[in-house]
DRENBA-948399 format. One record per residue (C-alpha): residue number from 1; residue in three letters; x, y negated, z. Coordinates in nm, 3 decimals. Each point is the difference from the previous one (the first is absolute). Last residue first. Layout:
% residues N
SITE  resi  resn       xx       yy       zz
SITE   NUM   ala        X        Y        Z
...
END
This chain:
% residues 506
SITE  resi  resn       xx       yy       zz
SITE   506   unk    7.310   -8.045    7.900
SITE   505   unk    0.247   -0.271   -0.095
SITE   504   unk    0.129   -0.143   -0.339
SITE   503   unk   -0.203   -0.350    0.046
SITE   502   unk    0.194   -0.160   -0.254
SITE   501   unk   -0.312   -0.213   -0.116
SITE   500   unk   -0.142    0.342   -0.142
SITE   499   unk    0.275    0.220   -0.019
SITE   498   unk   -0.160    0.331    0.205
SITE   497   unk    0.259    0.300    0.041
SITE   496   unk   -0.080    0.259   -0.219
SITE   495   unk    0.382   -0.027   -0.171
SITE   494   unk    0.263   -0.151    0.217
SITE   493   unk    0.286   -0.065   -0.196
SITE   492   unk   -0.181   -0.061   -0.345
SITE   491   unk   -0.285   -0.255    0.177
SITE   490   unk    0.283   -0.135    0.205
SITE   489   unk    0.254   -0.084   -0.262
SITE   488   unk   -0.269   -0.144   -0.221
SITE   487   unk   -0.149   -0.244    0.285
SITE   486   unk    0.364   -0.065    0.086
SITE   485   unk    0.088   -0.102   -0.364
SITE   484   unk   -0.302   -0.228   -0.021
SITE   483   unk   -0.003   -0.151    0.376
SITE   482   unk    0.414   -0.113   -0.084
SITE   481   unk   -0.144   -0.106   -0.395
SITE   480   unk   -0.252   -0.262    0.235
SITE   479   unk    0.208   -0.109    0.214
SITE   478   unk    0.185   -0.149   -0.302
SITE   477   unk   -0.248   -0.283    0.021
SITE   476   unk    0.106   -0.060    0.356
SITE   475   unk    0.410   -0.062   -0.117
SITE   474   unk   -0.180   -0.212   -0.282
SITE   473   unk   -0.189   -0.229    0.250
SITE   472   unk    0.359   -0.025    0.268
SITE   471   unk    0.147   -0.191   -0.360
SITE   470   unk   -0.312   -0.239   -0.063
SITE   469   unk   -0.059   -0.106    0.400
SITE   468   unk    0.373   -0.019    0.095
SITE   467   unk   -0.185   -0.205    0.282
SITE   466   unk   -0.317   -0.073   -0.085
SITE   465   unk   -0.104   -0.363    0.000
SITE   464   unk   -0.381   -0.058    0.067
SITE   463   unk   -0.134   -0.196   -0.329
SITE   462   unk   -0.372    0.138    0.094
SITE   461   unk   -0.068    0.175   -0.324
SITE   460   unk    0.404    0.087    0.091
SITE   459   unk   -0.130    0.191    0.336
SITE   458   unk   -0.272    0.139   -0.165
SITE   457   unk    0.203    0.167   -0.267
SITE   456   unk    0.233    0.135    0.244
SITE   455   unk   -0.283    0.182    0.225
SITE   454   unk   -0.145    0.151   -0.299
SITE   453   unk    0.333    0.178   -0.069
SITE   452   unk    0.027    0.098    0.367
SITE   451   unk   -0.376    0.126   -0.042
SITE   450   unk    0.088    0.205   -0.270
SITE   449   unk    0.322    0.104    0.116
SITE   448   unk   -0.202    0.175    0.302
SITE   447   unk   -0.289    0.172   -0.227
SITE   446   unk    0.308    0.161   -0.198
SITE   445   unk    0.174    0.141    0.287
SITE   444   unk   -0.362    0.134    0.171
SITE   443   unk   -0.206   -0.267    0.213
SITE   442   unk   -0.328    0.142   -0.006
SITE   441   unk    0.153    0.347    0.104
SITE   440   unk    0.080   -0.170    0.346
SITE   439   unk    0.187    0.282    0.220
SITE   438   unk    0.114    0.209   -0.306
SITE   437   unk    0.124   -0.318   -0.196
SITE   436   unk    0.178   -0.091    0.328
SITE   435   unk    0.165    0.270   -0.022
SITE   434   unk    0.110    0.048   -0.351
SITE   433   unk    0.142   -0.351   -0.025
SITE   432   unk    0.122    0.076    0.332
SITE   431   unk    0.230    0.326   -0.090
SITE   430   unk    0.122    0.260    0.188
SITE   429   unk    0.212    0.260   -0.121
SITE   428   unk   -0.006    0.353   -0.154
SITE   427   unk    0.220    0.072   -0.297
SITE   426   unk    0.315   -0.203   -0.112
SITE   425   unk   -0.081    0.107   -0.361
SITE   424   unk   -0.311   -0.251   -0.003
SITE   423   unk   -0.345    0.101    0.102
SITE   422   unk   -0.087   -0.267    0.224
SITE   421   unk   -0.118    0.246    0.216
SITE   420   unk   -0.150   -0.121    0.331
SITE   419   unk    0.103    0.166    0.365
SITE   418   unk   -0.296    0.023    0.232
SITE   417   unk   -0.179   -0.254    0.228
SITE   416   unk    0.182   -0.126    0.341
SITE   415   unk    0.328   -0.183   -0.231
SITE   414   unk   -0.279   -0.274   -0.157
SITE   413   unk   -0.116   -0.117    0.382
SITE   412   unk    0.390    0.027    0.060
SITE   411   unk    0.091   -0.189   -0.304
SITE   410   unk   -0.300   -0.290    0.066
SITE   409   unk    0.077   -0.040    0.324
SITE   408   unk    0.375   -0.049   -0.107
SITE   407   unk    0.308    0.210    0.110
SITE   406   unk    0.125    0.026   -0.371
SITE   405   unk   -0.166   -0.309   -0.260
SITE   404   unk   -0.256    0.151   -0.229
SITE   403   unk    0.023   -0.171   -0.300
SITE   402   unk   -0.372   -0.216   -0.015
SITE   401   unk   -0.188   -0.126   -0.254
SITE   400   unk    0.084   -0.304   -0.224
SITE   399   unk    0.199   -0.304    0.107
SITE   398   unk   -0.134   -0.345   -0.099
SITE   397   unk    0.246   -0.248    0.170
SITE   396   unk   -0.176   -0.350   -0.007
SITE   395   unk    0.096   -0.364   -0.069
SITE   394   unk    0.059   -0.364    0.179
SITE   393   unk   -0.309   -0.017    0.166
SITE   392   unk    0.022   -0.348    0.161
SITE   391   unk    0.083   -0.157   -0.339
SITE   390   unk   -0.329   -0.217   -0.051
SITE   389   unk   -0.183    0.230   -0.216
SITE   388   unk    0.099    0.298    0.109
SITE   387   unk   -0.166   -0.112    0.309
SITE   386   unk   -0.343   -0.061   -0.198
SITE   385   unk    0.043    0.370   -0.121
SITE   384   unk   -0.087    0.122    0.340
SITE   383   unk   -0.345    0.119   -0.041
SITE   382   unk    0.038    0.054   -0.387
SITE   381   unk    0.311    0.215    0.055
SITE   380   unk   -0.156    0.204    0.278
SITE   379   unk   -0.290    0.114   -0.182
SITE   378   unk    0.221    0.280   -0.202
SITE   377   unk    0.057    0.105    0.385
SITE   376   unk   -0.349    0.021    0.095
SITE   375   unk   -0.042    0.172   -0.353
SITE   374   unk    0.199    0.306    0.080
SITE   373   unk   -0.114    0.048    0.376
SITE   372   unk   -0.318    0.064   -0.246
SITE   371   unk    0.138    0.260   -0.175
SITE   370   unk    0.125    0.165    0.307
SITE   369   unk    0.371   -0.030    0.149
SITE   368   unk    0.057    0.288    0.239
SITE   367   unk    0.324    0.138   -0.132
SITE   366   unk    0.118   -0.380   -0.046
SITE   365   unk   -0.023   -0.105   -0.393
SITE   364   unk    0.179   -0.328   -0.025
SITE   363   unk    0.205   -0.089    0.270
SITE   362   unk    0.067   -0.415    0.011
SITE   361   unk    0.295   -0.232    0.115
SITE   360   unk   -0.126   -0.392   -0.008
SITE   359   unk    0.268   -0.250   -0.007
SITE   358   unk   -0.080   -0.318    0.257
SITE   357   unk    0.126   -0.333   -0.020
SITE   356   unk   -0.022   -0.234    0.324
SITE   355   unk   -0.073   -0.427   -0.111
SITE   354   unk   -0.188   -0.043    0.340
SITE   353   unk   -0.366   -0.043   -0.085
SITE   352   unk    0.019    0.269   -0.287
SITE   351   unk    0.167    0.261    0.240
SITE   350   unk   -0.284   -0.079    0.257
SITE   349   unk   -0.269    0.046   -0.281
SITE   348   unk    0.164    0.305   -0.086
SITE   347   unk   -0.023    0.097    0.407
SITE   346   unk   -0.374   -0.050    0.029
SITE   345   unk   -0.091    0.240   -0.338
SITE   344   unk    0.251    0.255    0.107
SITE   343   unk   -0.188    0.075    0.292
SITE   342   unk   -0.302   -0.038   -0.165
SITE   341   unk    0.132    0.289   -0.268
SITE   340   unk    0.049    0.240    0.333
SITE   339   unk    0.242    0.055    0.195
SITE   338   unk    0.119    0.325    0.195
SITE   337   unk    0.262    0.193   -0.242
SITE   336   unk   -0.054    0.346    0.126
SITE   335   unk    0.001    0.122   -0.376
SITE   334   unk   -0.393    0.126    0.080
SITE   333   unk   -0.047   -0.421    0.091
SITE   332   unk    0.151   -0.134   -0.335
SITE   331   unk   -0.259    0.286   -0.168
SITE   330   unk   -0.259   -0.077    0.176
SITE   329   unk    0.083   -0.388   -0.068
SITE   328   unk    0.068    0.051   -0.340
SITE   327   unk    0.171   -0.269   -0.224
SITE   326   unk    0.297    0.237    0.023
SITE   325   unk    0.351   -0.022    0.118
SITE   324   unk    0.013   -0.354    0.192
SITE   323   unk    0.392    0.102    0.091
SITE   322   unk    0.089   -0.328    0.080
SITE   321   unk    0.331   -0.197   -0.159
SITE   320   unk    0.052   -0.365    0.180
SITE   319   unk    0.142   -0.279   -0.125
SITE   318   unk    0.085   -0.348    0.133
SITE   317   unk    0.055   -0.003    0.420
SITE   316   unk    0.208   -0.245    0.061
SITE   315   unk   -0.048   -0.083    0.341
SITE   314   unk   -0.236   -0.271   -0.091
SITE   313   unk   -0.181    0.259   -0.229
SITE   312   unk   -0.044    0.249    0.273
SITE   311   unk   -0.178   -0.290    0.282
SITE   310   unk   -0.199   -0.090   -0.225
SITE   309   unk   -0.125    0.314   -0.057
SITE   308   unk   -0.018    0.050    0.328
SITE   307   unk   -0.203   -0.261    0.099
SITE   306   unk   -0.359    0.169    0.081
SITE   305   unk    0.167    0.335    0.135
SITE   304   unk   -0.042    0.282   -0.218
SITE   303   unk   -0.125    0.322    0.193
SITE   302   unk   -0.401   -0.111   -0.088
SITE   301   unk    0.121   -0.043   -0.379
SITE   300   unk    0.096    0.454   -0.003
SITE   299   unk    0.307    0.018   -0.070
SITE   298   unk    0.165   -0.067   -0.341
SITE   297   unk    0.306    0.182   -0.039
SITE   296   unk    0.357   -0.149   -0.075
SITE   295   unk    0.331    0.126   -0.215
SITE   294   unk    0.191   -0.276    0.009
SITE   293   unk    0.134   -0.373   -0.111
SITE   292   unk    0.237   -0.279    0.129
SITE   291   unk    0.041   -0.375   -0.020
SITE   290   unk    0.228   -0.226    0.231
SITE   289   unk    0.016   -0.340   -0.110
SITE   288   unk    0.255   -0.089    0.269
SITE   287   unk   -0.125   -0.318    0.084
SITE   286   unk    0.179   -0.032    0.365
SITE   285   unk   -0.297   -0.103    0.267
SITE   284   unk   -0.321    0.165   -0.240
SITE   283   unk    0.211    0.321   -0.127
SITE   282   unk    0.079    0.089    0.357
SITE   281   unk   -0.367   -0.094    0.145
SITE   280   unk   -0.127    0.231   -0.333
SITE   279   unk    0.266    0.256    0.064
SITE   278   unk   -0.047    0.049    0.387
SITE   277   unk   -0.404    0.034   -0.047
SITE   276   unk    0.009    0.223   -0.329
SITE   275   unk    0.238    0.251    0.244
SITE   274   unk   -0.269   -0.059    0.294
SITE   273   unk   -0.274    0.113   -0.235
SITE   272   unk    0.107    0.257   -0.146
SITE   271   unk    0.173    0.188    0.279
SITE   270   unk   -0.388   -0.010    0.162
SITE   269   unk   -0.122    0.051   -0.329
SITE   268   unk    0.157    0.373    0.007
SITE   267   unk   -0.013    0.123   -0.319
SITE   266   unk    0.018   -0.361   -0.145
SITE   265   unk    0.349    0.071   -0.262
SITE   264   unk   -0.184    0.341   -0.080
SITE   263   unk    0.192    0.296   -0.121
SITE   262   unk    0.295   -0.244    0.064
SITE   261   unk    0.281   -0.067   -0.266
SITE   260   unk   -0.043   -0.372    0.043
SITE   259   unk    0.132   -0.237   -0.252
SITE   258   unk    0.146   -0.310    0.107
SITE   257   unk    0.087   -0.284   -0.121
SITE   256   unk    0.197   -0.348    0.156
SITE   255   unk    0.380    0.136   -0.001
SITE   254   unk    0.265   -0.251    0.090
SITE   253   unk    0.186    0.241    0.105
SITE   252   unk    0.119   -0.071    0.294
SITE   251   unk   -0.281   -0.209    0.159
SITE   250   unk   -0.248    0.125   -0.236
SITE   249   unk    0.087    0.384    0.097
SITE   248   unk   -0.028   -0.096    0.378
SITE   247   unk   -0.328   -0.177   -0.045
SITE   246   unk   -0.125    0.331   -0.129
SITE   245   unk    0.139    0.233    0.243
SITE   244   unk   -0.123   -0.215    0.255
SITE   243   unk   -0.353   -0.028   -0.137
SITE   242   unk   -0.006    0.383    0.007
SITE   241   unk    0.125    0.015    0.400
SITE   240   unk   -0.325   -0.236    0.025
SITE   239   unk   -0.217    0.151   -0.148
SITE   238   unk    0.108    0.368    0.235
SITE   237   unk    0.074    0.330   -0.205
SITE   236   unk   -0.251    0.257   -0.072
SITE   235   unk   -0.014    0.346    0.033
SITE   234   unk   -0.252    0.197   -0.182
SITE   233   unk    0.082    0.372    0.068
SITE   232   unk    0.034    0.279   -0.248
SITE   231   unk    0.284   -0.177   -0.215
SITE   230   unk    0.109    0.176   -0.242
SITE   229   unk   -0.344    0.239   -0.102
SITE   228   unk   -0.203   -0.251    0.162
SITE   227   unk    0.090   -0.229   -0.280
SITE   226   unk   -0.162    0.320   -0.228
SITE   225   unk   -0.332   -0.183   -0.160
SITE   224   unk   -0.293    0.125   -0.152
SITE   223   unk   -0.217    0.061    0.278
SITE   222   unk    0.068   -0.328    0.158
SITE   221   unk    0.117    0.006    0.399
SITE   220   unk    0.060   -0.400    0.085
SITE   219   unk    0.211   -0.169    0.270
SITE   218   unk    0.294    0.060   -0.245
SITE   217   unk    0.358    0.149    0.047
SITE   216   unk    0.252   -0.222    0.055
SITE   215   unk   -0.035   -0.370    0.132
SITE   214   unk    0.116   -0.331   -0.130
SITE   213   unk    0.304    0.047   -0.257
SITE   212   unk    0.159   -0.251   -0.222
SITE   211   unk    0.113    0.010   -0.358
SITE   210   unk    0.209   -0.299   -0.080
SITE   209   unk   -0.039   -0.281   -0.264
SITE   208   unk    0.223   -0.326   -0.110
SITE   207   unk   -0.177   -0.255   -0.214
SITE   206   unk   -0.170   -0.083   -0.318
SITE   205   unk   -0.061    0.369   -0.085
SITE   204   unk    0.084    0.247   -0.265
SITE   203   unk    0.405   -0.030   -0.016
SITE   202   unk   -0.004   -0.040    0.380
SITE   201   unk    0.170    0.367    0.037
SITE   200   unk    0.357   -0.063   -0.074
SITE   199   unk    0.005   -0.349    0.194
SITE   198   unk   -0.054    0.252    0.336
SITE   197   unk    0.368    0.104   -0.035
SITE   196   unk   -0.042    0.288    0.289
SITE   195   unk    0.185    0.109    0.291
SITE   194   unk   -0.116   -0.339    0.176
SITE   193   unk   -0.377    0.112   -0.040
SITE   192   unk    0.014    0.181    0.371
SITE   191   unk   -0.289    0.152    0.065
SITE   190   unk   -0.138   -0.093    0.354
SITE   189   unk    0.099    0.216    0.318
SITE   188   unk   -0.233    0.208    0.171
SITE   187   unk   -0.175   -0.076    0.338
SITE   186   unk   -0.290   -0.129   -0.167
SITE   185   unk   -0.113    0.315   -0.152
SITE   184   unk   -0.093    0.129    0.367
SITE   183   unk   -0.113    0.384   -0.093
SITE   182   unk    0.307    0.152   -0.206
SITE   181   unk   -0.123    0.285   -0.145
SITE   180   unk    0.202    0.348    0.149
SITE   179   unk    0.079    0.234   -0.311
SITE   178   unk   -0.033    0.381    0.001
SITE   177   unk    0.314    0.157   -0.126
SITE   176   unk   -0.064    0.009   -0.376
SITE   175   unk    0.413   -0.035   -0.108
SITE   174   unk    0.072   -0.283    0.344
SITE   173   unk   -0.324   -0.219    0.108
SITE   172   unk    0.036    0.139    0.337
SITE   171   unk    0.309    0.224    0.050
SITE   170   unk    0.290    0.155   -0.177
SITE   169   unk    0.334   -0.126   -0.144
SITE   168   unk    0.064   -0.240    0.285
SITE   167   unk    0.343   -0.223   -0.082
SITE   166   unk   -0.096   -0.257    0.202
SITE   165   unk   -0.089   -0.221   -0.317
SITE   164   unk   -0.235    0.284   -0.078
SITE   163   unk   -0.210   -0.058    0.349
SITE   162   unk    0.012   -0.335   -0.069
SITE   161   unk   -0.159    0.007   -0.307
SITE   160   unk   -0.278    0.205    0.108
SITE   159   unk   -0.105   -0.308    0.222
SITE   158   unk   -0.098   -0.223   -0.296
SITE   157   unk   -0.039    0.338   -0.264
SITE   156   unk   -0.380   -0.049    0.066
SITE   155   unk   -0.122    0.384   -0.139
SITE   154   unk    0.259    0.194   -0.219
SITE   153   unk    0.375    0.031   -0.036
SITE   152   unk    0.181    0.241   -0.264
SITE   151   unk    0.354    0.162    0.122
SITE   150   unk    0.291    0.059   -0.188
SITE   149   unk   -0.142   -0.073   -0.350
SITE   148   unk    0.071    0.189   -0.335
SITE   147   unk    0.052    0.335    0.153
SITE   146   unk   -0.260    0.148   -0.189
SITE   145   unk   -0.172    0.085    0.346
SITE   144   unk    0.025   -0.384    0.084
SITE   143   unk   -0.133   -0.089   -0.349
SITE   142   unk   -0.303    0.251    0.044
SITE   141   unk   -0.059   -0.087    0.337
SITE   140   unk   -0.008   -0.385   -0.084
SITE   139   unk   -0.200    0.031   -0.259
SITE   138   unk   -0.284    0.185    0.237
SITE   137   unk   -0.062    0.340   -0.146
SITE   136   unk   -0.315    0.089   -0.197
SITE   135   unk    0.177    0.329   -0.130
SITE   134   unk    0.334   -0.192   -0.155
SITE   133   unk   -0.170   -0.112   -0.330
SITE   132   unk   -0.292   -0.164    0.167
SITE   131   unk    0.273   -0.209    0.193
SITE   130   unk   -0.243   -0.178    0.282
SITE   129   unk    0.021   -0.300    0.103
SITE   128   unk    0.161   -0.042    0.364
SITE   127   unk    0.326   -0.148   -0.150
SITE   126   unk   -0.188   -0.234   -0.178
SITE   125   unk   -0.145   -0.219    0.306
SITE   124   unk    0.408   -0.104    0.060
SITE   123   unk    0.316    0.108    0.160
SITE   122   unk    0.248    0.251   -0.157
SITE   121   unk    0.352    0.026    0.138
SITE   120   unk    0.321    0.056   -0.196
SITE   119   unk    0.336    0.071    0.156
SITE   118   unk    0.294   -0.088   -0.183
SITE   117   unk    0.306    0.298    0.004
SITE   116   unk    0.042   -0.003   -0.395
SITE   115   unk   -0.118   -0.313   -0.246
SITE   114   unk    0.007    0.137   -0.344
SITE   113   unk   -0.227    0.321   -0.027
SITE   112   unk   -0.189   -0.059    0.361
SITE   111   unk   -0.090   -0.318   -0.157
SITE   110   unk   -0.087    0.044   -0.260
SITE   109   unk   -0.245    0.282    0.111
SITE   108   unk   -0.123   -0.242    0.213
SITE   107   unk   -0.074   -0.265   -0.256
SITE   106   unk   -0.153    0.238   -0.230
SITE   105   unk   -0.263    0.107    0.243
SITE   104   unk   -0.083   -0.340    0.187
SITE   103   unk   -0.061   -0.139   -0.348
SITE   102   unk   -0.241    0.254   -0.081
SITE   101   unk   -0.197   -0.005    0.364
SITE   100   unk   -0.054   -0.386    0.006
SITE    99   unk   -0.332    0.042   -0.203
SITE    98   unk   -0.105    0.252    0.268
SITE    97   unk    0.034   -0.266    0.282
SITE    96   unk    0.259   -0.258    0.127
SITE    95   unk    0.284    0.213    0.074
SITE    94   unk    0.247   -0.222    0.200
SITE    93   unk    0.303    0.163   -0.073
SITE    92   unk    0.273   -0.034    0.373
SITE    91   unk    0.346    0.054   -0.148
SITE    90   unk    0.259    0.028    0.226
SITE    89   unk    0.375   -0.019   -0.044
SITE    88   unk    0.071   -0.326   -0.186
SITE    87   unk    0.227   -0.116   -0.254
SITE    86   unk   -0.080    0.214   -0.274
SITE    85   unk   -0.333   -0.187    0.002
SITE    84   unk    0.174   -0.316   -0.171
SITE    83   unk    0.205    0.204   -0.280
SITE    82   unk   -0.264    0.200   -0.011
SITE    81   unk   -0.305   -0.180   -0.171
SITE    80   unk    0.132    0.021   -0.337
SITE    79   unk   -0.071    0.365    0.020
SITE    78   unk   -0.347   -0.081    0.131
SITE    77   unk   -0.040   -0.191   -0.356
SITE    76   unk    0.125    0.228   -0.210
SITE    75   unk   -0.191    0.300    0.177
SITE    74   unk   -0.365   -0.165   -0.090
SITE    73   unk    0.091   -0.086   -0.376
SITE    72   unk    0.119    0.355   -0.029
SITE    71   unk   -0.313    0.117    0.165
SITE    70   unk   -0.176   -0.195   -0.213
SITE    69   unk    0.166    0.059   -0.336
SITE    68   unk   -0.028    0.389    0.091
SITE    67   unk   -0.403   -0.021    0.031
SITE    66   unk   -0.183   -0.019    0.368
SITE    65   unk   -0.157    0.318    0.109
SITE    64   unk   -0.335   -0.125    0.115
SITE    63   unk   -0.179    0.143    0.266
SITE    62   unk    0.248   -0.216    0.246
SITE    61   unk   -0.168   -0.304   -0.166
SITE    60   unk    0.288   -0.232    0.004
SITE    59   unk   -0.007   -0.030   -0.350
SITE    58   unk   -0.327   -0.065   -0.054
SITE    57   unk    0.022   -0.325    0.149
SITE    56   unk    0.371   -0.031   -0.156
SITE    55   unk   -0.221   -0.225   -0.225
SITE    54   unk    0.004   -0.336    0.267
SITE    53   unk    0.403    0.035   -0.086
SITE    52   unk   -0.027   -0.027   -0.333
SITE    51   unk   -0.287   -0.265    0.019
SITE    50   unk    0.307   -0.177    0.197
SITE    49   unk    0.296    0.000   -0.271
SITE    48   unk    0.303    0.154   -0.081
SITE    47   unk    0.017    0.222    0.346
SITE    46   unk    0.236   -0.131    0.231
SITE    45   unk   -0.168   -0.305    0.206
SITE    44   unk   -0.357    0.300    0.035
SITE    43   unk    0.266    0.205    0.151
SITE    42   unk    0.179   -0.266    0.232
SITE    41   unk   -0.342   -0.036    0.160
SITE    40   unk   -0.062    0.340    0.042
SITE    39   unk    0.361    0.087    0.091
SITE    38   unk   -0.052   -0.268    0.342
SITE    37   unk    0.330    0.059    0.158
SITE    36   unk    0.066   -0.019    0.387
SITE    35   unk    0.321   -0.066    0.228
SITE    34   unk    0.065    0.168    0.387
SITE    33   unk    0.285   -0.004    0.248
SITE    32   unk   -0.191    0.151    0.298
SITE    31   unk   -0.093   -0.206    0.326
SITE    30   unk   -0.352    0.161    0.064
SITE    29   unk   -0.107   -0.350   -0.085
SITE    28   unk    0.141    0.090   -0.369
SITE    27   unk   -0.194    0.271   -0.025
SITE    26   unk   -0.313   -0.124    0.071
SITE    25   unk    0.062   -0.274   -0.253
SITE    24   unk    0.043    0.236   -0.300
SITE    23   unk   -0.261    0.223    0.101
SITE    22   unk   -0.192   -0.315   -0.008
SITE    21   unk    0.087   -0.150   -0.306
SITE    20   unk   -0.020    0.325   -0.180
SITE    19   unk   -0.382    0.051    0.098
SITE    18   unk   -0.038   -0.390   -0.128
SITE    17   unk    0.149    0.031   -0.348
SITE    16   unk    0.051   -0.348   -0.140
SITE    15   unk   -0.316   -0.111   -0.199
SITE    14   unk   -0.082   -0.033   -0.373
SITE    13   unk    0.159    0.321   -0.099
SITE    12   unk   -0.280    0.238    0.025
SITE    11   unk    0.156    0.340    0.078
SITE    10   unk    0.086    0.288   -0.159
SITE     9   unk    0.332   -0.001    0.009
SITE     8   unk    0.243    0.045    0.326
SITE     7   unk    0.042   -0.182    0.320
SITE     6   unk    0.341    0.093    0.172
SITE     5   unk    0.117   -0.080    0.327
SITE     4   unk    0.386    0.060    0.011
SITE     3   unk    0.136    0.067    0.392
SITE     2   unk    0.416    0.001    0.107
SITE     1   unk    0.095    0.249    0.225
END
């Protein structure tokens, strides 16, 4: 039976699919004929011009019902797609997350209306989101009950894999059968870029890059966050087995950058360390000129060995993304995020010494945040402005309150109080503008956009770069018409209930 491993739209298009390149792989060592498409990629080659493609943003928002010219758009292109898939039995769909739900949709009922006796698998974080018009259902339950899918795969599909390729229709892993994780991440096989033109996704950089994984899961528990959700146990995989996979991808490739899709490329420093050791010696004896970039979290300076720094930049180390959040160390601390502003203090001199860009990700507004947690973080762009400056701090990410992720501290603390109106048609249902409003009635809906706004406008007195700073700025003013219509919809919906700062509760 011969195997087609399918990435779909909407991805970024700058890298080869790594999830894809592994499935790919793994089924190829299991000795199965097997070939893989990128659609993403070819996707953003069809359309008549990239911003085109970067606006199907809203299109693949499964709350959106996309217009006839973009479905038609969408089905001519699959349909020119089946000549080559036509050849093949089984289709394993990589469903990336909720923006991939859309395309997933169409192309399976294409396929099941033009291409008869092919069996389609789902694989991917999306097929666990969940289908608000199908009752909260996982996608995959909803497509499989549809008959749009024969089976949908969840958890590490490594070993699940096998168990399909031996023609298992149930177990593990198999349509919300309990998963096993895979604990030794070394023992699996590296993703195999040969099934993909890597020249098609260099357009934006000076050189060949690949996505690379170091660990799943994440060493850390923040409130606001739902890795746990996928991945409830931090595993992580050895530095040196990582080094490998990168030398290996320079020797064949010719490949010298790497992104890493970790939670956090230094969750365990041990694996950290002894990867940035094997690079830096390789990259010192054969001038390979590696350079790569993360997700990373300051720890506390008295965990930071004296010469790693030095160490990370002659490995290649070059840009790192931390989740600072808030200029707030009560506040950084109630998140569960354990260093303080001196922490980051030592290790910004560190990136200064040794050439290392860092992007700053910030939450504006946490359900605790007080006034003056407020103005420790306005204070942060004077403190640090020096390494704006001189190019260490590259930019920020202001984000403004919090959506309630499912599975997350913050949803189950939110999920033990009562059911909120937001007084719409749907009825009853939570809500954590409304909540956290009722928990912190100093920091109501409009009191939070306030301070985000405030935020901004210190960060450009202090020439920080904001990333999408003017366009994500009007999304929060319109915050304020959301609060407005909800405000009126609850005070006709629910009568003698108290309003004031959207505390409706007795």
């Amino acid at each position: 039976m011969k195997n087609l491993v399918i990435s779909v739209p909407r991805l970024e298009i700058h890298r080869p699919p790594i999830s894809t390149a592994i499935v790919a792989e793994t089924i190829r060592l299991e000795g199965a004929e097997v070939e893989a498409i990128d659609l993403n990629c070819d996707f953003f080659h069809h359309v008549a011009d990239r911003q085109t493609y970067y606006n199907y943003d809203e299109i693949w928002d499964r709350l959106r019902v996309p217009s006839l010219n973009e479905t038609k758009n969408i089905i001519k292109f699959i349909k020119l797609k089946f000549p080559l898939m036509d050849k093949y039995d089984r289709y394993w769909i990589s469903v990336f997350g909720s923006s991939a739900t859309l395309f997933t949709n169409i192309l399976c009922r294409l396929i099941r209306k033009h291409l008869k006796n092919k069996i389609i698998i789902l694989g991917g974080q999306g097929v666990q989101d969940m289908d608000i018009l199908e009752n909260e259902q996982y996608f995959g339950t909803v497509m499989k009950k549809q008959g749009l899918c024969d089976m949908f795969l969840t958890g590490e599909g490594e070993k699940v894999i096998k168990l399909v390729l031996d023609g298992k229709k149930e177990g593990p892993g198999i349509n919300n059968i309990n998963s096993i994780q895979i604990n030794d991440l070394d023992t699996l096989p590296f993703p195999n870029y040969e099934f993909y033109d890597l020249d098609k996704y260099d357009y934006l950089s000076k050189g060949k890059e690949v996505f690379i994984v170091g660990s799943r899961g994440c060493v850390r528990r923040c409130t606001y966050c739902d890795v746990a959700r996928y991945w409830p146990k931090f595993r992580y995989r050895s530095g040196t087995n990582i080094a490998s996979e990168m030398i290996n991808h320079y020797e064949k490739h010719g490949v010298t950058q790497f992104y890493f899709t970790d939670s956090l490329i230094n969750g365990s420093m041990k694996s950290f360390n002894n990867m940035c050791e094997t690079l830096a010696k390789y990259n010192s004896d054969h001038k390979a000129g590696f350079s790569w970039k993360g997700q990373f979290i300051f720890r506390p300076k008295n965990q930071v060995p004296k010469d790693h720094f030095a160490t990370v930049a002659a490995a290649g180390g070059k840009e790192f993304y931390v989740g600072v959040e808030t200029g707030s160390d009560k506040i950084r601390w109630e998140m569960d995020k354990k260093f303080t502003n001196e922490d980051i203090d030592y290790q910004l001199e560190e990136f200064s010494k040794h050439n290392i860009n860092v992007f700053f990700l910030m939450l504006i507004g946490y359900v605790t945040e007080t006034l003056d947690d407020h103005k420790d973080t306005l204070k942060m762009f004077k403190r640090w402005q020096r390494y704006v400056a001189t190019g260490t701090i590259k930019g920020i990410d202001l984000a403004t309150g919090l959506k309630f992720l499912k599975d997350t501290p913050l949803e189950r603390q939110m999920g033990q109080h009562e059911v909120y109106f937001l007084g719409s048609d749907e009825g009853q249902q939570t809500d954590s503008d409304m909540w956290q409003a009722h928990t912190n009635p100093d920091l109501d809906v409009p009191e939070r956009v306030r301070r985000r706004i405030e935020t901004h406008e210190e960060a450009i007195k202090y020439n920080w770069p904001i990333w999408r700073g003017e366009q994500r700025l009007s999304g929060v003013k319109l915050i304020i018409e959301k609060y407005q219509r909800l405000l009126e919809n609850q005070t006709e919906n629910l009568g003698k209930q108290k309003t004031e700062n959207l505390n409706f509760f007795e």
